[in-house]
PLY file of the C-alpha trace (Angstrom):
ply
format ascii 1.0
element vertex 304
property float x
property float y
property float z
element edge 303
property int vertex1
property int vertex2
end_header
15.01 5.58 11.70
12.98 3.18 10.42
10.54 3.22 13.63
8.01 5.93 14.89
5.85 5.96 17.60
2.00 7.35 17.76
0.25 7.31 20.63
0.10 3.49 21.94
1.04 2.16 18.39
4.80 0.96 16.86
5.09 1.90 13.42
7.88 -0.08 11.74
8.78 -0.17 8.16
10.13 -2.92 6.26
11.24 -2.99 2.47
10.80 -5.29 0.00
11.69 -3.61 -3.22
12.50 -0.03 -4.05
13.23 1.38 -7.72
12.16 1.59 -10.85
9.16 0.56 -11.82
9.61 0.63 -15.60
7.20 3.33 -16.22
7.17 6.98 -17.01
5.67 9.64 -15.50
3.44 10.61 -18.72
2.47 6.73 -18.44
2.04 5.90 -14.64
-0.18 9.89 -14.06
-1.53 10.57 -17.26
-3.41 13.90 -16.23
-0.27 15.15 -14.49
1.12 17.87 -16.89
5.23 17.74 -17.74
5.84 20.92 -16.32
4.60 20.03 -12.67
7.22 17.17 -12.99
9.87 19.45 -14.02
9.00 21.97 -11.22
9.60 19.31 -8.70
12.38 17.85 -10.33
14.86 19.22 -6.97
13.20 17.47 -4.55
11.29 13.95 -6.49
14.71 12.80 -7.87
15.77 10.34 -6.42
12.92 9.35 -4.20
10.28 9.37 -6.09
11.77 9.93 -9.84
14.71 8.84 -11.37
15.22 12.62 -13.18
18.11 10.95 -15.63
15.65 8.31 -17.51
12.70 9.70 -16.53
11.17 6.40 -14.83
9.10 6.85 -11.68
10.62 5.02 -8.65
8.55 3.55 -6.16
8.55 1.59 -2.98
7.26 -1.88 -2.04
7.09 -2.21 1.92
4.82 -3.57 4.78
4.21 -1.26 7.76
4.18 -3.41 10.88
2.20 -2.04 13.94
2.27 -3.46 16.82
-0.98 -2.04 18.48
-2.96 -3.54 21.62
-0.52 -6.28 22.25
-1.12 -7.63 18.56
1.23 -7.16 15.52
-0.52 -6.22 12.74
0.82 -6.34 8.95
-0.16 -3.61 6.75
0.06 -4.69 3.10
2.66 -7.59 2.36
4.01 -6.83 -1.01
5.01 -8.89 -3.83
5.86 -12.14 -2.61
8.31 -14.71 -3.68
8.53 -17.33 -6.79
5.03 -15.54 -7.65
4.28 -16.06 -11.59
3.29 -12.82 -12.69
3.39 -13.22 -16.84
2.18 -9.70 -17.32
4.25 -7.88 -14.83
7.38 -8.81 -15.34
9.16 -6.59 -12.60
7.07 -8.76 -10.28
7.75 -12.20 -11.26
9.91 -14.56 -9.44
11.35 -12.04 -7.11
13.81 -13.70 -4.58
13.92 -11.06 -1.75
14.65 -11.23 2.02
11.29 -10.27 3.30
10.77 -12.79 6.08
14.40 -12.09 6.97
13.67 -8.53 7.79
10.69 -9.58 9.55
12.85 -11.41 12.55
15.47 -8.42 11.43
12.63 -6.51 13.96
11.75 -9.49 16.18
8.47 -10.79 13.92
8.75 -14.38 12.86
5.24 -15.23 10.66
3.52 -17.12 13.59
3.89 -13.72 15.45
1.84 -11.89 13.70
-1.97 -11.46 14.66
-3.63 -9.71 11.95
-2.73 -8.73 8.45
-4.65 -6.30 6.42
-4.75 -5.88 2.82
-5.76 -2.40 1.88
-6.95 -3.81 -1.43
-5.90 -7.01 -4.15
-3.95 -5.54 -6.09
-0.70 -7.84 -7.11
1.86 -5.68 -5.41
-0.38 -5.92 -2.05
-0.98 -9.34 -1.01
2.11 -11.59 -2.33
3.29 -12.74 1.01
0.06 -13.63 2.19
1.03 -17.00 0.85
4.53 -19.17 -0.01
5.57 -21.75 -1.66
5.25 -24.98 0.40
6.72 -27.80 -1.99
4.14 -27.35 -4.79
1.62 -25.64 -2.95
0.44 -21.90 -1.84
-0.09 -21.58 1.72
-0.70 -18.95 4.20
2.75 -17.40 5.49
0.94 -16.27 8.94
-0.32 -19.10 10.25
-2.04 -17.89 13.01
-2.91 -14.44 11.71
-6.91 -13.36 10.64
-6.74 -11.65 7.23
-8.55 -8.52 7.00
-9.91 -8.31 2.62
-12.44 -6.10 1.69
-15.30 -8.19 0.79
-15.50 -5.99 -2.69
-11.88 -6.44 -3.66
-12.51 -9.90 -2.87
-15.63 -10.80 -5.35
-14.14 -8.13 -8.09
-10.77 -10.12 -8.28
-12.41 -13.30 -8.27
-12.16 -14.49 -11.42
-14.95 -17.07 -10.64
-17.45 -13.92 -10.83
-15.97 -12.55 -14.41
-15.49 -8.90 -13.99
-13.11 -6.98 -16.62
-10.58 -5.23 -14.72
-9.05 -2.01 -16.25
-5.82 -3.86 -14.90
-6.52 -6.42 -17.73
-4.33 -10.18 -17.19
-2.28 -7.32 -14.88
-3.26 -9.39 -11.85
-3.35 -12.26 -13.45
-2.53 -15.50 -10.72
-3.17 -13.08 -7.71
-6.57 -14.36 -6.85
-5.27 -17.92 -6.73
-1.85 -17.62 -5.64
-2.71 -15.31 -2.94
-5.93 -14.88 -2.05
-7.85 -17.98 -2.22
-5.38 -20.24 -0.15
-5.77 -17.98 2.57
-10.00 -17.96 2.17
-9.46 -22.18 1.85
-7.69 -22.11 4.85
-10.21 -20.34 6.63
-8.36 -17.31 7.48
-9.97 -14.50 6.15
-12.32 -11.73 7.42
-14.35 -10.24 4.70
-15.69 -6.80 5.68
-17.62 -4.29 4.17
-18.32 -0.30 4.77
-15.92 -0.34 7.99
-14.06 -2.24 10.48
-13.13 -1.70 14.15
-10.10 -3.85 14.96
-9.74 -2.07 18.57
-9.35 0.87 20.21
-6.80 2.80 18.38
-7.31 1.33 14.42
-10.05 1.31 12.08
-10.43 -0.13 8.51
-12.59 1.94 6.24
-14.04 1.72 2.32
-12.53 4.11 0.49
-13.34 2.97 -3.30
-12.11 3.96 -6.92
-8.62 2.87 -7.28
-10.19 -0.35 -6.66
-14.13 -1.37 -6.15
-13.23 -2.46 -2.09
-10.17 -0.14 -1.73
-9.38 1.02 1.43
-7.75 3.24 4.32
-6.61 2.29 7.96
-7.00 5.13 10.65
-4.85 5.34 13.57
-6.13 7.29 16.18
-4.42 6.82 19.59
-4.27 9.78 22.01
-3.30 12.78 20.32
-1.70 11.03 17.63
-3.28 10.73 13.76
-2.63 8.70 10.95
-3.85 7.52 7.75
-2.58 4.50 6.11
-4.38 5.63 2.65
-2.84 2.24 0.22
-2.46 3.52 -3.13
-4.77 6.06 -3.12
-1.57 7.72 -3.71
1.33 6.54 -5.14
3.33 9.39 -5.71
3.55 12.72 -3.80
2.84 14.76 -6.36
-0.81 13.43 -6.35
-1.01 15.63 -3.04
-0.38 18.81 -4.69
-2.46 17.22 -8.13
-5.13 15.63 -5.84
-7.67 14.87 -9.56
-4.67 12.71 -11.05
-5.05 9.47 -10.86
-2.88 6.82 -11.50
-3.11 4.18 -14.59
-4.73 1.87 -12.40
-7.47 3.44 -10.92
-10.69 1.73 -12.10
-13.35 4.12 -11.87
-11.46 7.32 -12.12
-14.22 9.31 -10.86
-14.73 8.10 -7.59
-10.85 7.57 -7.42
-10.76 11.48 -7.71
-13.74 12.12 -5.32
-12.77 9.89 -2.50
-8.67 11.14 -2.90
-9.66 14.59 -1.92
-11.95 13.26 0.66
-9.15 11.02 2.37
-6.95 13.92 2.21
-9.43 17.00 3.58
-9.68 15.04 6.54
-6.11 14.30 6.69
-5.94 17.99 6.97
-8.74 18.64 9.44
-7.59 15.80 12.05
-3.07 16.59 11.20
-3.13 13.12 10.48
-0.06 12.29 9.07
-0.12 10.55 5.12
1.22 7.55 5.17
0.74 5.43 1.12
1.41 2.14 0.15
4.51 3.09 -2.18
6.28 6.27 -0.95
10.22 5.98 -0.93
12.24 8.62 0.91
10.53 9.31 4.23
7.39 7.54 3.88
5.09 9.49 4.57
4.13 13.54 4.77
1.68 15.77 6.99
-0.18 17.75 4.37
-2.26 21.37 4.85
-5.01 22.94 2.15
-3.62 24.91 -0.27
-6.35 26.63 -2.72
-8.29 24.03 -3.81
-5.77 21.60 -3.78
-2.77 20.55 -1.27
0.72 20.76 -0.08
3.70 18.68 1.83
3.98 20.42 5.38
6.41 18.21 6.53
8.06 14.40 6.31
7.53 11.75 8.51
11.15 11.01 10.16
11.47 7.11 8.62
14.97 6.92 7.09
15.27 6.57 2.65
16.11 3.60 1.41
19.77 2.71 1.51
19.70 -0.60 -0.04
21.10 -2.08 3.05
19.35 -4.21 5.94
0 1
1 2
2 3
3 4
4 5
5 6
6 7
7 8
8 9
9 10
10 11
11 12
12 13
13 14
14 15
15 16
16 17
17 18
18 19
19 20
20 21
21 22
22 23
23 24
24 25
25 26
26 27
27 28
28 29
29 30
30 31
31 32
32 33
33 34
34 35
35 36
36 37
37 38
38 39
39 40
40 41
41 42
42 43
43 44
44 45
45 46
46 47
47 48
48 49
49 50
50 51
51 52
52 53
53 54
54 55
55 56
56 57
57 58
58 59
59 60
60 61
61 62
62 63
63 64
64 65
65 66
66 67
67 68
68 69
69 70
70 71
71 72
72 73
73 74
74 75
75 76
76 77
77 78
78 79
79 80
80 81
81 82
82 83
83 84
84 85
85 86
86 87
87 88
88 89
89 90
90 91
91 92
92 93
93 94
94 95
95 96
96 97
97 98
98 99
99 100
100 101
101 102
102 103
103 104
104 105
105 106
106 107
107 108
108 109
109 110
110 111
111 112
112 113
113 114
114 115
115 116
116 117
117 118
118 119
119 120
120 121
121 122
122 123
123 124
124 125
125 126
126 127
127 128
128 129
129 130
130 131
131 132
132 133
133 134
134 135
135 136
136 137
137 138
138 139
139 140
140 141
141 142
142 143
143 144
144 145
145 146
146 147
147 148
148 149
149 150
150 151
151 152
152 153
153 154
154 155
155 156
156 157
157 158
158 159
159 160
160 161
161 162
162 163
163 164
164 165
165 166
166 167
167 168
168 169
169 170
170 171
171 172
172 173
173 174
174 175
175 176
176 177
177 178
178 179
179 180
180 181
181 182
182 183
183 184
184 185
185 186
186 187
187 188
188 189
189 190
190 191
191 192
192 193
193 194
194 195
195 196
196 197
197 198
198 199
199 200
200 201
201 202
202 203
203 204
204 205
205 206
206 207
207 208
208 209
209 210
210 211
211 212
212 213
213 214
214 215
215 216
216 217
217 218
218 219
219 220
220 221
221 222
222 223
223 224
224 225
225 226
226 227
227 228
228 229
229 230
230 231
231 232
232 233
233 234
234 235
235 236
236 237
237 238
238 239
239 240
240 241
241 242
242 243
243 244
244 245
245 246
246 247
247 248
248 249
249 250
250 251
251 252
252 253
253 254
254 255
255 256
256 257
257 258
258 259
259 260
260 261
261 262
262 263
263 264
264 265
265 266
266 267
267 268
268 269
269 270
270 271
271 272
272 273
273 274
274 275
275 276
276 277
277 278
278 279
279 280
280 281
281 282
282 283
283 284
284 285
285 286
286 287
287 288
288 289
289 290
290 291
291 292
292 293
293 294
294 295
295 296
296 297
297 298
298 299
299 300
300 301
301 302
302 303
């Protein structure tokens, strides 16, 4: 299954890349002890860890919702023929991303809205494509949602230092600013309604204007929480951030937040990068948290 229904809303997942993403686990979660990866060894490998070289996996993938009457685009990845000199899994790709779009009936002047939880490289690549020599928007009739904070931070006009370093080096320009040139953005800041059933909310630390997208439509819950977490195992190690986290602090602070109300509402989890079934209901345990149950979406099979 690669489609679930909440309430009034379609969630539909689409891949772009699942695998390795060149990077142990002592390297991607620092603060995550061995022995917590060992103990989950039976059940990470080979979702979420590739157990014989010891390389995280992870998943890059758009979650379309079609909510209202609107489709709405929730991240959109990597991108194509993006140059990405200091992240080498990223450069270049050739994938079949707008393929899989019409694969589920959404060409790119379908879609109404498209949200990027934050600026990060490996969330806004197919905001744009390559149009002869120049970027352009890939949604040509679509608003795109930025936080306003992401947005100045990344903007290498303003001169911020980025823990990421040159990491997101070409994003900005590439991917952000044709879209801003072209006059379809929406820069918002502290929260944003987009109708009945969805709202977009700051939810800082991995990244100064990260944030989450609640789904709230009749007795349904969800959080779409971007990479506040980008492995499971930062639900039952909620204080672990990743690598990439640029205030670690308030990374820490506003994970537990995201996910205490997770709990209190049965939201189900629903992160940027999760392979295997995409997302997990999660319940209090201690002081920290555990994996009730999996959303139904189907693993990666490396077919269409």
């Amino acid at each position: 299954m690669e489609q679930i229904q909440l309430g009034n809303i379609t969630i539909t997942r689409v891949w772009e890349y699942f695998g390795s993403v060149e990077m142990t686990p002592a390297t991607f979660f620092p603060e995550i002890p061995k022995g917590v990866w060992d103990d989950g060894a039976s059940w990470l490998s080979p979702h979420f860890l590739d157990s014989e070289t010891d390389i995280v996996n992870s998943a890059i993938q758009t979650w379309v919702l079609r909510s209202g009457g609107k489709t709405i685009l929730v991240d959109t990845g990597v991108g194509n023929h993006k140059e990405r000199p200091y992240a080498p899994v990223w450069s270049r790709l050739e994938t079949g991303f707008l393929a899989d779009l019409a694969r589920i009936g959404v060409a790119p002047e379908d879609v109404d809205i498209v949200i990027n939880t934050h600026l990060h490289i490996d969330h806004v690549g197919w905001n744009t494509y390559l149009d002869g020599r120049s970027w352009v928007p890939t949604f040509p009739n679509a608003t795109y949602l930025m936080p306003k904070n992401d947005f100045d931070f990344w903007n290498p006009e303003n001169g911020h230092k980025p823990l990421l370093g040159r990491g997101n080096q070409n994003v900005f320009e590439d991917s952000v600013a044709p879209v801003h040139e072209a006059g379809q953005t929406l820069l918002w800041e502290t929260s944003h309604q987009i109708d009945a059933d969805l709202r977009l909310d700051a939810a800082p630390g991995h990244t100064p204007g990260s944030s989450v997208l609640t789904l709230a439509s009749g007795t349904d819950r969800a959080v779409f929480v971007g990479d506040l977490l980008h492995n499971p195992v930062q639900i039952l190690e909620p204080d672990a951030n990743s690598c990439f986290c640029e205030n670690p602090a308030e990374a820490r602070a506003t994970r537990r937040q995201v996910l205490g109300r997770a709990v209190d509402d049965n939201a189900l989890v629903i992160p940027a990068h999760l392979g295997g079934h995409g997302a997990a209901e999660v319940v209090r345990d201690g002081d920290k948290f555990a994996i009730k149950g999996w959303a139904p979406f189907a693993p990666y099979t490396g077919q269409g």
